[in-house]
N, C-alpha and C positions, 0 to 999 in steps of 0.2 A: 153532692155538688162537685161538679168540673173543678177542677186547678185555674182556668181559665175564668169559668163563671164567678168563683170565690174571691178572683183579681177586679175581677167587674165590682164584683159588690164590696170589696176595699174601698175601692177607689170612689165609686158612686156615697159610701158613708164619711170618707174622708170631704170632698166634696159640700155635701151636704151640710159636716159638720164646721165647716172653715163660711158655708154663708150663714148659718143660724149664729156665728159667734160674730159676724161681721154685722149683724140685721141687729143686734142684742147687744152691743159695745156699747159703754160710756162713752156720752155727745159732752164735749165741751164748751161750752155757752161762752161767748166773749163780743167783746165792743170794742169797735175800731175807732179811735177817737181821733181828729184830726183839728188842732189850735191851731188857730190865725190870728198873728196880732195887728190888727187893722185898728189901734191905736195913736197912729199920729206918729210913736217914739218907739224908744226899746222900752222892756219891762225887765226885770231882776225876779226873779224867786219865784216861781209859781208854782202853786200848789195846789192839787184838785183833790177836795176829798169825795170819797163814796164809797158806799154801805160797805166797810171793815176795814176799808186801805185807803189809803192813798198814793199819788205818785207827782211829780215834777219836775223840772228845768231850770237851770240856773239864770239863764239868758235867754230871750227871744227876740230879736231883730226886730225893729221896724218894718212889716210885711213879710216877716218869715212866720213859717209854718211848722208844728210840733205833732207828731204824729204817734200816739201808744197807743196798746190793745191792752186789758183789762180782763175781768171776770168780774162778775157781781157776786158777790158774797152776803144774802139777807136782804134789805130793804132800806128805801132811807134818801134823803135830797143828798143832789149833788153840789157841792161847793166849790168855788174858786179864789182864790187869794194870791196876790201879786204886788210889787213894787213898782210902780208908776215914775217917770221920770222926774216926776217932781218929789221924790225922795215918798210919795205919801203911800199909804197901806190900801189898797183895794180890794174888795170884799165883795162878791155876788155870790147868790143863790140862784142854784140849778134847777131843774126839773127833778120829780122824783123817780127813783131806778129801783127796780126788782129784783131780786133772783130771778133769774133762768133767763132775762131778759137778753138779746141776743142784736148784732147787727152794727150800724155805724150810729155815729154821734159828731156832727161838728162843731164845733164851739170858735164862734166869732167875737174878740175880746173888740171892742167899741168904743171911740171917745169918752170922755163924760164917767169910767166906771161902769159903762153899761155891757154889755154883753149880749149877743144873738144865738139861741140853742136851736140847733136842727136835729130832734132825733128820729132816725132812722130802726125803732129799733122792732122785735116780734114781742107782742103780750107774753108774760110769762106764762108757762103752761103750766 
């Protein structure tokens, strides 16, 4: 083999070997979640659980908006828990979330304690 043809064929296995590692990488799965508090007031303490974690905000404005990304970890409903401006404890139950489940989520917090889920998300594979 040529000096030149053996540079061919470097280059063509380097190549080769940079997209079979790009085609074959670990995909990380995650959900875009975006809270609106269309409650009326402000809220205090919010906390969202799902399957192995959770996460939260100390404050949410009267129509402002809370935006984290996630990973699902296992399986399991999601939960919401908040302070109301009338000092009281609010408590909803979410939708149930998967592993590998992937995409957005919105969550519209609602007068009354209630809440509106939009999810956006892919079946887990």
């Amino acid at each position: 083999m040529t000096r030149t043809a053996a540079a061919r064929h470097a280059i063509f296995v380097a190549f080769l070997s940079a997209t079979l590692l790009a085609a074959t990488a670990c995909h990380s799965y995650h959900v875009d979640t975006t809270i609106e508090n269309r409650t009326g007031a402000d809220i205090q303490l919010l906390e969202v659980d799902y399957p192995s974690a959770s996460f939260g905000v100390d404050r949410i404005a009267s129509g402002g908006v809370y935006d984290y990304r996630f990973q699902i970890r296992g399986s399991g409903p999601l939960k919401i828990a908040y302070t109301g401006a009338d000092d009281k404890q609010v408590q909803i139950d979410g939708p149930t979330l998967v592993e590998r489940q992937q995409g957005q989520l919105k969550i519209v917090l609602l007068p009354t304690g209630k809440a509106q889920f939009v999810p956006q998300l892919t079946p887990a594979s």
